[in-house]
Backbone bond lengths (Angstrom), bond angles and torsions (degrees), N, CA, C in turn:
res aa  C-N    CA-C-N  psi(-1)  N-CA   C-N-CA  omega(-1)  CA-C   N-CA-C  phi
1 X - - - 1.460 - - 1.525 110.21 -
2 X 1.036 106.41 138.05 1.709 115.97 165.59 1.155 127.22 -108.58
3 X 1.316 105.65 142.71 1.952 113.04 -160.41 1.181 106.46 -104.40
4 X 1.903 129.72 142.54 1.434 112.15 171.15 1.298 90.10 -127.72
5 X 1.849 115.80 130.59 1.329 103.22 171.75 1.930 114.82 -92.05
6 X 0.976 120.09 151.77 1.471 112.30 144.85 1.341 140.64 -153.16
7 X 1.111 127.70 133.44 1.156 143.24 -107.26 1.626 96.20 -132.35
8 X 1.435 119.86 96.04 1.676 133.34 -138.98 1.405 103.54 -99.75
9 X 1.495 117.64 130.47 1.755 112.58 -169.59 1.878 86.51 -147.41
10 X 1.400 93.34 175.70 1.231 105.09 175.87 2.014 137.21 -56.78
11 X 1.696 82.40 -56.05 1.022 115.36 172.52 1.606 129.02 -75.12
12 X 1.645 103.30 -64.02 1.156 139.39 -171.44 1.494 131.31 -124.57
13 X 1.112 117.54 118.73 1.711 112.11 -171.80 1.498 123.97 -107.69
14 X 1.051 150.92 143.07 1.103 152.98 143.17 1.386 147.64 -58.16
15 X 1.133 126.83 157.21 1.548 117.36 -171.14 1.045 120.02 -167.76
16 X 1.640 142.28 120.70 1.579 149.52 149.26 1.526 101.90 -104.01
17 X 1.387 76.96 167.24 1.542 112.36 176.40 1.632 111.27 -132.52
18 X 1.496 125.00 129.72 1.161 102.49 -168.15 1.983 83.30 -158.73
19 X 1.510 123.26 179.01 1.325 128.27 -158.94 1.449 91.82 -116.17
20 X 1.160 105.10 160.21 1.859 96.42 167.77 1.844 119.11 -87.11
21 X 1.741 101.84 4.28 1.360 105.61 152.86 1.600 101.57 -75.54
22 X 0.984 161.27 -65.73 1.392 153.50 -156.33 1.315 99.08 124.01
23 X 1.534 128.13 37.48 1.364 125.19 174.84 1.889 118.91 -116.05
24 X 1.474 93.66 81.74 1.535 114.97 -179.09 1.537 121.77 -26.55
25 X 0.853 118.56 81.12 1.652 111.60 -170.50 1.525 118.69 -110.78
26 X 1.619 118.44 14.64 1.402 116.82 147.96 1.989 87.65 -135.83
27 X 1.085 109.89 123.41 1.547 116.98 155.21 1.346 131.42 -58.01
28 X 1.278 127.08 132.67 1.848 112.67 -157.03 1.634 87.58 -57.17
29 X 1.500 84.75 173.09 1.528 113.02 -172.64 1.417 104.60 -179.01
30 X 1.897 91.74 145.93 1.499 85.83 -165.98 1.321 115.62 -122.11
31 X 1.663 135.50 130.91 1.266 130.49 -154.23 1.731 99.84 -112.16
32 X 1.415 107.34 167.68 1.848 101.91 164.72 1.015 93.33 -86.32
33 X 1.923 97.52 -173.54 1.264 119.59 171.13 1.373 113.29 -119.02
34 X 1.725 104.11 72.38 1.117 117.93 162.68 1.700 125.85 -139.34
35 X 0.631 141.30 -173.75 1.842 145.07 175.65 1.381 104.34 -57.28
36 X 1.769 120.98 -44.58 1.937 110.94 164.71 1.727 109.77 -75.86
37 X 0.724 124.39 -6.42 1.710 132.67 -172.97 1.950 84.51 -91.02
38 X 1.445 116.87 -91.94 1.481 114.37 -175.13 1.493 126.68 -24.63
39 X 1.729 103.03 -17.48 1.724 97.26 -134.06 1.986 76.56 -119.39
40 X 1.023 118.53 -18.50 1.912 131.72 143.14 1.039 122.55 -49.91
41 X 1.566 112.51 -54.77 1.873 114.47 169.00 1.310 107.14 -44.36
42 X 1.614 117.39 -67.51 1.222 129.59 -146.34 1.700 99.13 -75.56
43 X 1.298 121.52 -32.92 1.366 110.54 147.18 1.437 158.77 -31.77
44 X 2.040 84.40 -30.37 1.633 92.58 -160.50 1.740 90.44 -98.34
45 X 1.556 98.58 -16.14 1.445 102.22 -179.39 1.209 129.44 -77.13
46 X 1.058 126.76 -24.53 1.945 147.30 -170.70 1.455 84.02 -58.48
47 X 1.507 135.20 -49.40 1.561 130.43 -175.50 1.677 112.56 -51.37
48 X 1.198 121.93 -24.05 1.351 133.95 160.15 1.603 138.15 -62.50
49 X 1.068 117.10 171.84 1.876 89.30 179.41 1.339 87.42 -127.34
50 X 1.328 126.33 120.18 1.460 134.01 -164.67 1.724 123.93 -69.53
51 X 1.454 115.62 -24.82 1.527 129.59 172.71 1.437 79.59 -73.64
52 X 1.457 157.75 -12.84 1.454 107.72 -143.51 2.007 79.22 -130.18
53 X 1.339 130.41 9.10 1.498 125.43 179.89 1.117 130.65 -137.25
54 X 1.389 142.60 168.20 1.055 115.87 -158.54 1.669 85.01 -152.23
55 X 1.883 118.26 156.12 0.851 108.70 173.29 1.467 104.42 -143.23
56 X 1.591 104.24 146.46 1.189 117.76 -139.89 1.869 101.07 -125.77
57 X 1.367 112.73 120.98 1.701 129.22 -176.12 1.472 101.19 -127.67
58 X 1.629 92.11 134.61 1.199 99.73 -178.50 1.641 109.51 -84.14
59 X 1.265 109.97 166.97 1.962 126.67 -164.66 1.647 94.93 -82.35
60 X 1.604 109.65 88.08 1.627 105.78 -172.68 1.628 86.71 -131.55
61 X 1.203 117.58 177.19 1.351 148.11 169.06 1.784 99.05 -6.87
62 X 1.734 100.32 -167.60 1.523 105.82 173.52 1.515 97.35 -106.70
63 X 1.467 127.46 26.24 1.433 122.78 -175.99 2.050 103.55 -75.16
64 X 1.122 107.70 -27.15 1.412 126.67 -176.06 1.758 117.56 -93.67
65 X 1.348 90.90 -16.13 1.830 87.18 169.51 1.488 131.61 -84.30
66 X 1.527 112.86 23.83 1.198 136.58 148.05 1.651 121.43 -57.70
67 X 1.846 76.18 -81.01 1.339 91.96 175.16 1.586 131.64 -41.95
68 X 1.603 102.18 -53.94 1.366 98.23 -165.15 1.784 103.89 -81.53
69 X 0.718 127.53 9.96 1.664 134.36 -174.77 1.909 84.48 -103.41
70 X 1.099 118.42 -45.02 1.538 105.06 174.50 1.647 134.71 -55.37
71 X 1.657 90.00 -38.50 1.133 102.18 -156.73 2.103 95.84 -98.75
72 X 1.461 91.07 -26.81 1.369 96.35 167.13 2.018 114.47 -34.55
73 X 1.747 87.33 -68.35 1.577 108.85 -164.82 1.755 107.05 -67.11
74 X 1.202 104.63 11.27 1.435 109.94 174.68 1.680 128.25 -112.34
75 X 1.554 90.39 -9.17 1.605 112.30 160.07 1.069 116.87 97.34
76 X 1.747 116.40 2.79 1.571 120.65 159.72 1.449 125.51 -41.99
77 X 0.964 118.06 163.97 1.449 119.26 162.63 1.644 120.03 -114.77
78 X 1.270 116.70 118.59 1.415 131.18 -171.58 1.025 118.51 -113.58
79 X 1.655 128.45 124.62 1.026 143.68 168.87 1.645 123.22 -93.27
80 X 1.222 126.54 141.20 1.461 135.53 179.10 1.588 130.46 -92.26
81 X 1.194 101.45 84.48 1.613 96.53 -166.29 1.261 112.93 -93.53
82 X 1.421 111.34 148.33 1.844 130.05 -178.55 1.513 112.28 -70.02
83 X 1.516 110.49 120.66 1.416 106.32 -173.61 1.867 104.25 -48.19
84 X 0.864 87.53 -62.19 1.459 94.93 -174.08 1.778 146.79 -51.62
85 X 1.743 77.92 9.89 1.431 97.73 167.05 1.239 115.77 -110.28
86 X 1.424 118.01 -0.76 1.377 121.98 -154.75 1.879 65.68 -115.54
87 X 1.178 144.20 -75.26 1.368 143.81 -168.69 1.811 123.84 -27.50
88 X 1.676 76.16 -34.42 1.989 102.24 176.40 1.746 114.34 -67.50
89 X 1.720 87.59 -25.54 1.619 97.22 -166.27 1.368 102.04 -75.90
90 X 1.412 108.10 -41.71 1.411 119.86 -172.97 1.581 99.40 -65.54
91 X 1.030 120.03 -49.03 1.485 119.47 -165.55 1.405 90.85 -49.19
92 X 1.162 146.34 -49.17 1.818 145.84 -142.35 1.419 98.90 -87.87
93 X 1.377 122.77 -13.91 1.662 120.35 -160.94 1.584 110.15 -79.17
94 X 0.538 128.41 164.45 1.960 110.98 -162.09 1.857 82.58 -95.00
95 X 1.309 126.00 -44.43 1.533 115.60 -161.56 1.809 94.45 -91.71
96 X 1.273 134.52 -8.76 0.836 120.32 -178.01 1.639 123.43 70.16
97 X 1.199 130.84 -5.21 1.105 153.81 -170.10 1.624 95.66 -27.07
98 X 1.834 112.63 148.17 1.145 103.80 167.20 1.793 108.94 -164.70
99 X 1.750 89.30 80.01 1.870 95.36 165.26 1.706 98.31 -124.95
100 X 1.294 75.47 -168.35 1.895 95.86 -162.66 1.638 104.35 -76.07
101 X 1.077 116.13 -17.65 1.472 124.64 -160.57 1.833 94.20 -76.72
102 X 1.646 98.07 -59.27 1.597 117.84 177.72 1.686 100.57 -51.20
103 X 1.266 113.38 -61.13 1.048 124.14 -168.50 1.757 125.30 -30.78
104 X 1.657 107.49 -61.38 1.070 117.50 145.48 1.644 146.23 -38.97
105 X 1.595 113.97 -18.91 1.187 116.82 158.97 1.662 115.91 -95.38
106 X 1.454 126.97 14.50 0.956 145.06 -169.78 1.462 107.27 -111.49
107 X 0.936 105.82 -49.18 1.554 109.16 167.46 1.438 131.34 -72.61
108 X 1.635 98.32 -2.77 1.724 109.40 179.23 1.146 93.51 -104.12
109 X 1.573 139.78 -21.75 1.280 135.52 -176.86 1.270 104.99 -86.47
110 X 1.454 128.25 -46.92 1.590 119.60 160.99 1.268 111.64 -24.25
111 X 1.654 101.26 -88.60 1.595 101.71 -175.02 1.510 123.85 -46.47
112 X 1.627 140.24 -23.01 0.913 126.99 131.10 1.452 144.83 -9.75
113 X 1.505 105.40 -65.10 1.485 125.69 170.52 1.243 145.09 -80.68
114 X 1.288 100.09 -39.37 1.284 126.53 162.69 1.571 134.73 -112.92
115 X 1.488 117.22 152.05 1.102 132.54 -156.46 2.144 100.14 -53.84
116 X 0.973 112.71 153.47 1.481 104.81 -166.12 2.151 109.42 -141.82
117 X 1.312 139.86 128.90 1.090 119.98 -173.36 1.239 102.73 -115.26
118 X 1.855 105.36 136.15 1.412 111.25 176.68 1.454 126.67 -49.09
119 X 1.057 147.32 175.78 1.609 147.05 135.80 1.330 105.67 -79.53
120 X 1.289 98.93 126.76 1.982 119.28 172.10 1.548 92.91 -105.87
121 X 1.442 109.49 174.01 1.313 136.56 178.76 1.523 103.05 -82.26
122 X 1.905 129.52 -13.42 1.139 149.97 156.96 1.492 103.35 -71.38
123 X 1.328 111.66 -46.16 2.122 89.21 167.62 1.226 108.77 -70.01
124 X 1.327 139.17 -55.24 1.311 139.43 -175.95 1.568 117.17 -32.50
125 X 1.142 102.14 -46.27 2.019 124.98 -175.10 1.593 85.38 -47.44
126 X 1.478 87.86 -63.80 2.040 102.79 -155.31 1.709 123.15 -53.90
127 X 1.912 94.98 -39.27 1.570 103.67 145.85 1.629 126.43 -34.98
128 X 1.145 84.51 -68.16 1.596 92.69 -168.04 1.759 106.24 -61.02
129 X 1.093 130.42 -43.62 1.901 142.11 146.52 1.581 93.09 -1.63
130 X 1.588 93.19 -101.44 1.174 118.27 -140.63 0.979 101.07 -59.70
131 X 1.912 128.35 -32.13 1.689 122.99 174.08 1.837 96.90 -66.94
132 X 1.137 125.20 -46.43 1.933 98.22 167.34 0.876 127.90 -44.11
133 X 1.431 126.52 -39.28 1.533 146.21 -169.22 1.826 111.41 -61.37
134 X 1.433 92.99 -55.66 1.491 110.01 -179.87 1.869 109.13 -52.91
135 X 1.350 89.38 -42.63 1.456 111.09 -153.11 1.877 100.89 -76.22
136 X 1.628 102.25 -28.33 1.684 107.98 169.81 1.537 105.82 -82.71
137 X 0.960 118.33 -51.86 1.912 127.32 -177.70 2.110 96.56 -39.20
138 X 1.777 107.50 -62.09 1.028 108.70 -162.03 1.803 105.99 -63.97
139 X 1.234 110.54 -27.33 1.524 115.39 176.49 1.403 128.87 -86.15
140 X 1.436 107.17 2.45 1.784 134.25 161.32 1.229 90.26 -87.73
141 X 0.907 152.33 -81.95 1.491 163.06 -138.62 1.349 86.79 -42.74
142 X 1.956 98.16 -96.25 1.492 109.25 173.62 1.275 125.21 -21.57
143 X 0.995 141.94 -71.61 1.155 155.81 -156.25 1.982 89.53 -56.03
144 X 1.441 114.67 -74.55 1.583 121.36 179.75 1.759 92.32 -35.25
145 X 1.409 148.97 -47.12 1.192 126.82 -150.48 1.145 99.75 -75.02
146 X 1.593 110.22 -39.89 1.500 120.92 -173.91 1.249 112.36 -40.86
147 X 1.287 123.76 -59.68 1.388 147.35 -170.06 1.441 107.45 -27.30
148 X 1.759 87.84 -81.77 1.789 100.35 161.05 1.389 137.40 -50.80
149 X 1.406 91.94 -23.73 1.973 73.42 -172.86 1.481 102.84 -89.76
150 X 1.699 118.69 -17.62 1.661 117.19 164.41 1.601 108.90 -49.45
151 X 1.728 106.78 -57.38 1.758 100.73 -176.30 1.601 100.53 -35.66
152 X 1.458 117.49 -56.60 1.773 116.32 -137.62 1.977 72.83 -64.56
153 X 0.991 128.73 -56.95 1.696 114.32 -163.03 1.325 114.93 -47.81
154 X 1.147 116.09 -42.71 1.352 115.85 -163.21 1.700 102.72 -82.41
155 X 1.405 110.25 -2.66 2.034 107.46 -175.24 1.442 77.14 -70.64
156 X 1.597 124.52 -52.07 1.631 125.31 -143.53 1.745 90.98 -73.95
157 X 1.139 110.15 -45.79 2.152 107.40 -156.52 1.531 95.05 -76.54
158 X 1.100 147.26 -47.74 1.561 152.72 -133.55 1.227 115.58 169.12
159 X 1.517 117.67 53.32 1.366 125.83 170.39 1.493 119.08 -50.42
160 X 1.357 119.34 5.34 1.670 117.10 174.86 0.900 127.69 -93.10
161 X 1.688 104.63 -20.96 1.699 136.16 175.91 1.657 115.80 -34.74
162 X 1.673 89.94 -66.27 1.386 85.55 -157.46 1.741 122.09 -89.34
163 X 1.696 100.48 23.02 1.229 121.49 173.24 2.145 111.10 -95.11
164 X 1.782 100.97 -19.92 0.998 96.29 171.18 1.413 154.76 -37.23
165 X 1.717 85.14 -74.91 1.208 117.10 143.60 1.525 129.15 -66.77
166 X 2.054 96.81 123.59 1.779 97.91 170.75 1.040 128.16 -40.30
167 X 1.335 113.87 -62.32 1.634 124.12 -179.15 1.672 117.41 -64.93
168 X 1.514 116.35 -1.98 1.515 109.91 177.25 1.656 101.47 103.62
169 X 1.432 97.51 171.23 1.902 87.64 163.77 1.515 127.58 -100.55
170 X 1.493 119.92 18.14 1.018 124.94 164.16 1.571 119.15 -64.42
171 X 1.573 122.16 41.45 1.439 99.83 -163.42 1.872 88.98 -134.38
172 X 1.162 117.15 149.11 1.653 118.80 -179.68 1.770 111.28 -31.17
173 X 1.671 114.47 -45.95 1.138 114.92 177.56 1.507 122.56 -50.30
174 X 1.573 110.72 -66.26 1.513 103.87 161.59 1.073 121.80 -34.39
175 X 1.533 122.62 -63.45 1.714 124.59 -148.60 1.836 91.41 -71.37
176 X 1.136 102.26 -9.34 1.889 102.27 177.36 1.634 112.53 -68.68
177 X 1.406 96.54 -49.80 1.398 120.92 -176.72 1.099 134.47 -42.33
178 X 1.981 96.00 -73.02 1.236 108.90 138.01 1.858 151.72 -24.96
179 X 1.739 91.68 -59.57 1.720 96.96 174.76 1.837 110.21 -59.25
180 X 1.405 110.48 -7.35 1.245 99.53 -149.37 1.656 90.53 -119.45
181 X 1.196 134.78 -63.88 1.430 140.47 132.84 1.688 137.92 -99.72
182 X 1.666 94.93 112.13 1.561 92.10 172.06 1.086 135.79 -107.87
183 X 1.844 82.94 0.36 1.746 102.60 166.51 1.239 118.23 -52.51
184 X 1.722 143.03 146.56 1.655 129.86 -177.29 2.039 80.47 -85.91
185 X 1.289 99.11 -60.35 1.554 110.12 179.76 1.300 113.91 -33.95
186 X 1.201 133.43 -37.39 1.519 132.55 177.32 1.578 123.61 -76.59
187 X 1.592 109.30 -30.30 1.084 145.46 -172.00 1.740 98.28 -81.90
188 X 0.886 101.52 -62.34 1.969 101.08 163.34 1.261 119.66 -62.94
189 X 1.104 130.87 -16.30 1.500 131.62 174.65 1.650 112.00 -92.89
190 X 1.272 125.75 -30.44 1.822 143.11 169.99 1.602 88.65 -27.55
191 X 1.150 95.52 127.13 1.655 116.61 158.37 1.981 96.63 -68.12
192 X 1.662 106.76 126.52 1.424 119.02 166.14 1.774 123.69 -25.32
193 X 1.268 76.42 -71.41 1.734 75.25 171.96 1.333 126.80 -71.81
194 X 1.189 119.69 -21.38 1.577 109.65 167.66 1.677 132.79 -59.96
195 X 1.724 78.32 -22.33 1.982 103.47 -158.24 1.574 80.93 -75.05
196 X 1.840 105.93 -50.80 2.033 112.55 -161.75 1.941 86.97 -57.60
197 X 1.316 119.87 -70.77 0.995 111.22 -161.27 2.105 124.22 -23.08
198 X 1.712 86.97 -63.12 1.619 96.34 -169.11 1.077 101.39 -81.10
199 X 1.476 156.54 17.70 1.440 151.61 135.97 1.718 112.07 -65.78
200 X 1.805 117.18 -41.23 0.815 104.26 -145.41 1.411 84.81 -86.70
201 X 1.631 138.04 -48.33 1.145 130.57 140.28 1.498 127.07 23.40
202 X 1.516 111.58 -80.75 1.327 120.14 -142.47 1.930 91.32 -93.82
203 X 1.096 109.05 -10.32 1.482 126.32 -157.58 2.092 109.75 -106.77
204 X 1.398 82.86 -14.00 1.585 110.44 177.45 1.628 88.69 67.75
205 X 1.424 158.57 65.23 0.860 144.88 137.09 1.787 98.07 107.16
206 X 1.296 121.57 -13.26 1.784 104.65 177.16 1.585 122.93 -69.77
207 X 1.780 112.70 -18.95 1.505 125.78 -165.74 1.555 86.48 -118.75
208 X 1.472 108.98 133.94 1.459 115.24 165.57 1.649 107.83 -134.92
209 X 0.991 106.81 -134.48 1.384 141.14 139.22 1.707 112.66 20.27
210 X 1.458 76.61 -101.43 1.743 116.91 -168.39 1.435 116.15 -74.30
211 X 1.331 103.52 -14.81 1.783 122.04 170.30 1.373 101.62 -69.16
212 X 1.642 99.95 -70.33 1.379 112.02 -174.43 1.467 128.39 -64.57
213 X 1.281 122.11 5.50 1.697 128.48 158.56 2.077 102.59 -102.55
214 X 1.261 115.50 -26.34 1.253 91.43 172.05 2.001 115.85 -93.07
215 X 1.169 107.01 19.82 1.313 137.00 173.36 1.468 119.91 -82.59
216 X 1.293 104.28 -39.81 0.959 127.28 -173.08 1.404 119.91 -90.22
217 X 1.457 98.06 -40.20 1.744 108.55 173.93 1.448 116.83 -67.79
218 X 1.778 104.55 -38.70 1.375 111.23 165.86 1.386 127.03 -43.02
219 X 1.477 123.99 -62.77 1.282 149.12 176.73 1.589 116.33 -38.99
220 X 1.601 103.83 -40.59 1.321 125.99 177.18 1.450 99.75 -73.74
221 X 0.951 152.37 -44.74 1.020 158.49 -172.91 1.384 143.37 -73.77
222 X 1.610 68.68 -32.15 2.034 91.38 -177.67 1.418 130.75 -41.99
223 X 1.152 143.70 154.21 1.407 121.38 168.25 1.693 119.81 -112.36
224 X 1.673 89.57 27.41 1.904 98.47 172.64 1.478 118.55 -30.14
225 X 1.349 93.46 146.25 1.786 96.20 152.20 1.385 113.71 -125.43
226 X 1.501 92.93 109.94 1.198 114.15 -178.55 1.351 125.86 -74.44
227 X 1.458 110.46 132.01 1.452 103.35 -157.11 1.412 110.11 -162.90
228 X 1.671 119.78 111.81 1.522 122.89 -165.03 1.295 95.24 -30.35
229 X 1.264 139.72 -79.05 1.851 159.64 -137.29 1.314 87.78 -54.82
230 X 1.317 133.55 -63.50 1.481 131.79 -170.07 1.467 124.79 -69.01
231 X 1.538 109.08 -12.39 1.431 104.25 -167.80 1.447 111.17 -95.78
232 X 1.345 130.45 157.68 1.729 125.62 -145.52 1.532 94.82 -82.14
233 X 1.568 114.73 -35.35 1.834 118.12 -167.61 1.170 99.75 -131.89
């Protein structure tokens, strides 16, 4: 059997090839992480006989779920190795050494030694998951800052606003209001029916009228500080 280690970074990745006699027959080497970086691996590999090796990445970050989704759809066979066996290895090395170059023959000696799990088309799924997952979490996040840093504007433009409305101004009607006038001053000047119209609109029919004249009184009233920098348009 033949071992391929590689050795997973942000930027830049690494790679040997070596026998489970200990007979090195690709020397690390280091590729990007891009389509000329992948398309180098798969180069250095064709010298190999592909039923007969296996290549082996350790269980790190999503910096590597490129790769192995690449190399997946290309019909390799990939194994999942535990950082922490490859860390154990290092621990035993008398210098302890610790780059990517080393690294990679460390991870062929893992999988050597220790127990090792294939990639199924069930890891692949879970890849693709957890990068949605990440990708909803990071767009909750955002979205919550958003939230707040609109309140802190609107204390400064029309701090009366968001006492108007029951539900707050997080609701389609506001953010209507707003995109359209966030001036309080502009908002007091709106012809009646325009103001009833685009409330009742944006509100599906709950704000008409009678919203939009005590809307109006508000606006007049306000004690904003009005200020180009703060206003949405």
């Amino acid at each position: 059997m033949i071992y391929v280690g590689i050795d997973i970074a942000k930027q830049k990745h690494f790679a040997a090839a070596m026998t489970a006699d200990g007979e090195v027959l690709i020397q690390p080497f280091g590729f990007t992480n891009d389509s000329e970086g992948f398309s180098l691996l798969v180069s250095k590999l064709k010298i190999l006989d592909q039923e007969n090796f296996l290549i082996g990445l350790e269980s790190t970050s999503h910096y590597g779920e490129n790769l192995i989704c690449y190399l997946y759809n290309m019909g390799y066979h990939i194994a999942v190795i535990n950082p922490i066996q490859t860390a154990t290895l290092r621990k035993s090395n008398i210098r302890k050494t610790k780059t990517d170059k080393v690294d990679t023959i460390l991870i062929i000696k893992s999988m050597i030694l220790n127990n090792h799990r294939i990639f199924t088309k069930a890891d692949i799924d879970s890849i693709r998951l957890k990068s949605l997952c990440r990708f909803r979490e990071k767009t909750k996040k955002s979205k919550a800052r958003l939230k707040i840093q609109l309140v802190s504007y609107v204390d400064i433009i029309f701090p009366e606003l968001q006492y108007f409305f029951k539900s707050g101004i997080h609701i389609n009607t506001c953010y209507e209001l707003l995109k359209r006038h966030s001036n309080p001053n502009d908002i007091a000047a709106l012809h009646l029916t325009y103001l009833g119209n685009l409330l009742k609109k944006a509100s599906h029919s709950r704000f008409g009228k009678e919203e939009a004249i005590a809307l109006k009184g508000l606006a007049k009233s306000s004690v904003a500080l009005v200020m180009p920098i703060y206003l949405f348009k």
